[in-house]
N, C-alpha and C positions, 0 to 999 in steps of 0.2 A: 274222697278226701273230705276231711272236716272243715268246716269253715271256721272253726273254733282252734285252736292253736290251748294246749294242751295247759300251758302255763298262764294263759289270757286269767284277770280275777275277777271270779264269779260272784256277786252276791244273790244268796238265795234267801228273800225276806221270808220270815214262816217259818225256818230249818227246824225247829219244834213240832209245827203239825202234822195232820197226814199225809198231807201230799209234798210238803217243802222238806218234811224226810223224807221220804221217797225219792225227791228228783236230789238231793243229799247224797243217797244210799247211789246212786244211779251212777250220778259225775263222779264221787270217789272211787265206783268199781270201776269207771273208765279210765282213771289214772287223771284225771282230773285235779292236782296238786294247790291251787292257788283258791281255794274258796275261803268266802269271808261270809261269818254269821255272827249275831247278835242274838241275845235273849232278849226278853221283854224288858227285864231288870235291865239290861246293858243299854238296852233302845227304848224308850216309846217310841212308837210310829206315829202316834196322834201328838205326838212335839215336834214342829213343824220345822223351829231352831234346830232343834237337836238332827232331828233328819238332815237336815240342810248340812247342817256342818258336817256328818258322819260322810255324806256323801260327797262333799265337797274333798276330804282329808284321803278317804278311800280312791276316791277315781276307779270306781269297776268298770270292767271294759264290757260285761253286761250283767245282764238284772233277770234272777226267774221274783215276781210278782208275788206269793205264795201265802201272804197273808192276808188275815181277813178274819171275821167275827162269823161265826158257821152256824147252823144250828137245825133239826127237824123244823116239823109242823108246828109242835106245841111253841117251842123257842122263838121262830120266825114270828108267830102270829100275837106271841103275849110281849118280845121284848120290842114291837115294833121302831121307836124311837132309836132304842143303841143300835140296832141294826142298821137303819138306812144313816146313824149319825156316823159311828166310826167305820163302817167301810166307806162311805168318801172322804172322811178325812184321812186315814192309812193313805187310800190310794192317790189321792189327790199330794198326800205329803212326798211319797215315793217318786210319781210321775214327776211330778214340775220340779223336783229336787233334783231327780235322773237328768235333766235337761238340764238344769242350771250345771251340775259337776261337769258338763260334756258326755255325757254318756249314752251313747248311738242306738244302742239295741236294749232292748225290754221287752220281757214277756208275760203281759200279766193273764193273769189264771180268773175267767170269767165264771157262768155257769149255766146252764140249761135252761134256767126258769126263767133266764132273759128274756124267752118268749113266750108270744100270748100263750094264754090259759088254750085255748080251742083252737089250738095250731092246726093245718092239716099236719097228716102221718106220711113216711118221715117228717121230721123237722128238716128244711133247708137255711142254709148263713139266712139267704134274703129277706127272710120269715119277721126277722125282728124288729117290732114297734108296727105291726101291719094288726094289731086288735088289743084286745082288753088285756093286762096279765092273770095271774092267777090273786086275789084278793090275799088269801094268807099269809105270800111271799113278798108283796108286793115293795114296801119298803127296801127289802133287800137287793130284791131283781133289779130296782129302779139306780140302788146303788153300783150296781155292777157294769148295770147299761151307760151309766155315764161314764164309768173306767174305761169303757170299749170307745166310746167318743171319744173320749180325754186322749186316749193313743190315737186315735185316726186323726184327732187334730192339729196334735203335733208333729206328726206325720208332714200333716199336708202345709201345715206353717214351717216349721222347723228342719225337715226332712231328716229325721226320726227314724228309727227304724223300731218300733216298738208294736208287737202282734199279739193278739188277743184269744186264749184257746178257751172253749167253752165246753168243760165238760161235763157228761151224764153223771146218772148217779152215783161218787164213790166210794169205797170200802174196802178193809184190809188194815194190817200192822199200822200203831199209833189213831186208830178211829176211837171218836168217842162215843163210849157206850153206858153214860149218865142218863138214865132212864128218860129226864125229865130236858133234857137241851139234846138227844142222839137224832140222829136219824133210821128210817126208819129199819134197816137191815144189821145194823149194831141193837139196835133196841130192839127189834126180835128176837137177836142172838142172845143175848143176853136172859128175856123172860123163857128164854126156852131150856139153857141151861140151869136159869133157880129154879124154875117149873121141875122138871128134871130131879134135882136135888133134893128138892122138897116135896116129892114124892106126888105132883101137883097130879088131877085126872084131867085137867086141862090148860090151855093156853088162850089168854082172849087176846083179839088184835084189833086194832083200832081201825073202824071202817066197815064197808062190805065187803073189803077184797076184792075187787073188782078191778080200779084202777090197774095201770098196767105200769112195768116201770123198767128201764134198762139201768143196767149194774155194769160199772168197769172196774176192776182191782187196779188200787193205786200204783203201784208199781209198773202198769200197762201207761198209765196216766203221764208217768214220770219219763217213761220208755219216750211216751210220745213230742214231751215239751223238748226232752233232749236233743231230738227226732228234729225236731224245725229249726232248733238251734243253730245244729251242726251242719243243714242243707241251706242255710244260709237265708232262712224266708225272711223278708225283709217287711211286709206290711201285712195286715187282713187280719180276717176273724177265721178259727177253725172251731168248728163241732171236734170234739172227742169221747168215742165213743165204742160199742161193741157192735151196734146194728143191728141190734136183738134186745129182747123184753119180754117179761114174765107179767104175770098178773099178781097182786099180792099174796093172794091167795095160794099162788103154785110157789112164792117164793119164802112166804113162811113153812109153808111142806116142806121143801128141800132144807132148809135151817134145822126143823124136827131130824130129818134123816141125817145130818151133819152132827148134832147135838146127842143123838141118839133119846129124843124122848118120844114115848110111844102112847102120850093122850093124844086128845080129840084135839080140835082148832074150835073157838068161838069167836065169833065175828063182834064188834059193837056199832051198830050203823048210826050210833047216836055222834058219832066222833065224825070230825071231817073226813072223806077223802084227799081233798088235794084235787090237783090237777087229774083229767080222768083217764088219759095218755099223754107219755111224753118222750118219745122215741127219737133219736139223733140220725140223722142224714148223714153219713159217714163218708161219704162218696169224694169230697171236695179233697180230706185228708189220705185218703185211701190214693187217689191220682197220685200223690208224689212218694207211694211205696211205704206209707206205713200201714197196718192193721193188726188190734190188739190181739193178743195170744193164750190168753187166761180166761179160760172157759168156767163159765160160774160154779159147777158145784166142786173144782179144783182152790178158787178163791175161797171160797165157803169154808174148806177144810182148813186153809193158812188161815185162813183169821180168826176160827175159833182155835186153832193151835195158841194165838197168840194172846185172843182175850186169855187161854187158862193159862200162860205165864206170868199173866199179869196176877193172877190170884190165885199163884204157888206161894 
């Protein structure tokens, strides 16, 4: 049985982006009837009044987290300020608003790079704040790591029920694939299909390829918040994840054979890597019976399905 009662109202902050449609897409197949969303026009989230009042007038009986300022390498590293500026104020307006309206459970949507840069392999929860992070990201991580305190602390003042999932890398339906703010499996996908089109003899990728990286399709992602929802987890940090990882290198190939373009790969090792692995410990979430189901070169194919709708 669900812990979740079918008519209970949801707010899912984000309902726009790739994952707060997806966990969206998710609640309404479940017959999920009472969900409440706002656009950015309808909300700012960084209006701390306006939050306050929406959530005062609202009364959700819970909260998916889902928004948030996203971005690859290049984004993270050149817009450093908006990044660490508006995800804590988002989450920070959300969180303590969530509490002021009464509203017991919350699940905000963390991310990976919370932990250090030179993690050991797997990643474990306990892992986080035990070393350096990764330099590139770090504004953002730093802001996300305080969303995951900001729940534990209400938690432990308040008695809160607000938990904290942290997941790998994601991709799928609604990802951005702007060359210049994507991350880095949209933005492959993407040069590989103008490559392709444009008759290109090759594809360069940023880096040596080397790095290693785990992929989860959003929709698994969404599977999963739903997943703790409705089992009733009431506190803690979760990894989400697949428990598998490709090297860049093998995961720009597979996008060629998804893409169907049939150049060479060129590497540019003048570009960052990133982190040099960064694999999720699944193990914590996997004990209460979830584990994702969408095997990467299955994801691969929905989402380039989906990038070419976009530009029919």
């Amino acid at each position: 049985m669900s812990a979740i009662d079918k008519q209970s109202k949801i707010y899912v902050a984000g309902h726009r982006g790739m994952v707060g449609s997806a966990i969206t897409r998710r609640l309404q197949n479940d017959g999920y009837g009472n969900l409440v969303v706002r656009t950015h026009a309808e909300l700012d989230l960084l209006d701390q009044a306006r939050v306050r009042e929406f959530l005062g007038r609202e009364k959700p009986d819970y909260i998916f987290l889902a928004a948030a300022k996203v971005g690859g390498i290049l984004a993270n590293n050149t817009y450093r300020a908006d990044f660490i500026h508006q995800n804590l104020v988002m989450q920070s307006n959300v969180i303590s608003g969530a509490h002021e309206a009464g509203v017991r459970r919350l699940m905000f949507l963390g991310s990976s790079c919370i932990y250090p840069r030179d993690c050991p392999q797997p990643i474990r929860e306990e892992y986080l704040l035990t070393g350096p992070l990764e330099i590139t990201n770090e504004p953002y991580a730093i802001a996300k790591i305080a969303g995951l305190k900001m729940c534990e602390s209400y938690n432990r003042q308040y008695q809160t029920e607000y938990v904290t999932v942290m997941p790998t890398n994601l991709y799928g339906p609604n990802d951005n694939f702007d060359l210049a703010t994507s991350h880095v499996l949209p933005a492959l996908l993407r040069k590989a299909h103008e490559a392709k089109l444009g008759g290109e003899k090759r594809m360069v990728v940023w880096g040596s390829g080397k790095p290693m990286r785990e992929f989860l399709y959003v929709d698994d992602m969404a599977d999963a918040c739903v997943f703790l929802m409705e089992q009733g987890v009431r506190n803690g940090a979760y990894n989400v994840g697949t428990g598998a990882d490709v090297t860049i290198r093998d995961l720009a190939r597979a996008i060629l054979e998804t893409v169907g373009f049939d150049g060479e790969l060129a590497f540019d090792a003048s570009k960052p890597d990133g982190t040099p692995r960064k694999l999720l410990d699944v193990s914590l979430l996997a004990s209460l019976g979830w584990r994702a189901k969408t095997m990467l070169d299955e994801g691969l194919i929905k989402t380039y399905q989906h990038y070419l709708s976009l530009n029919q």
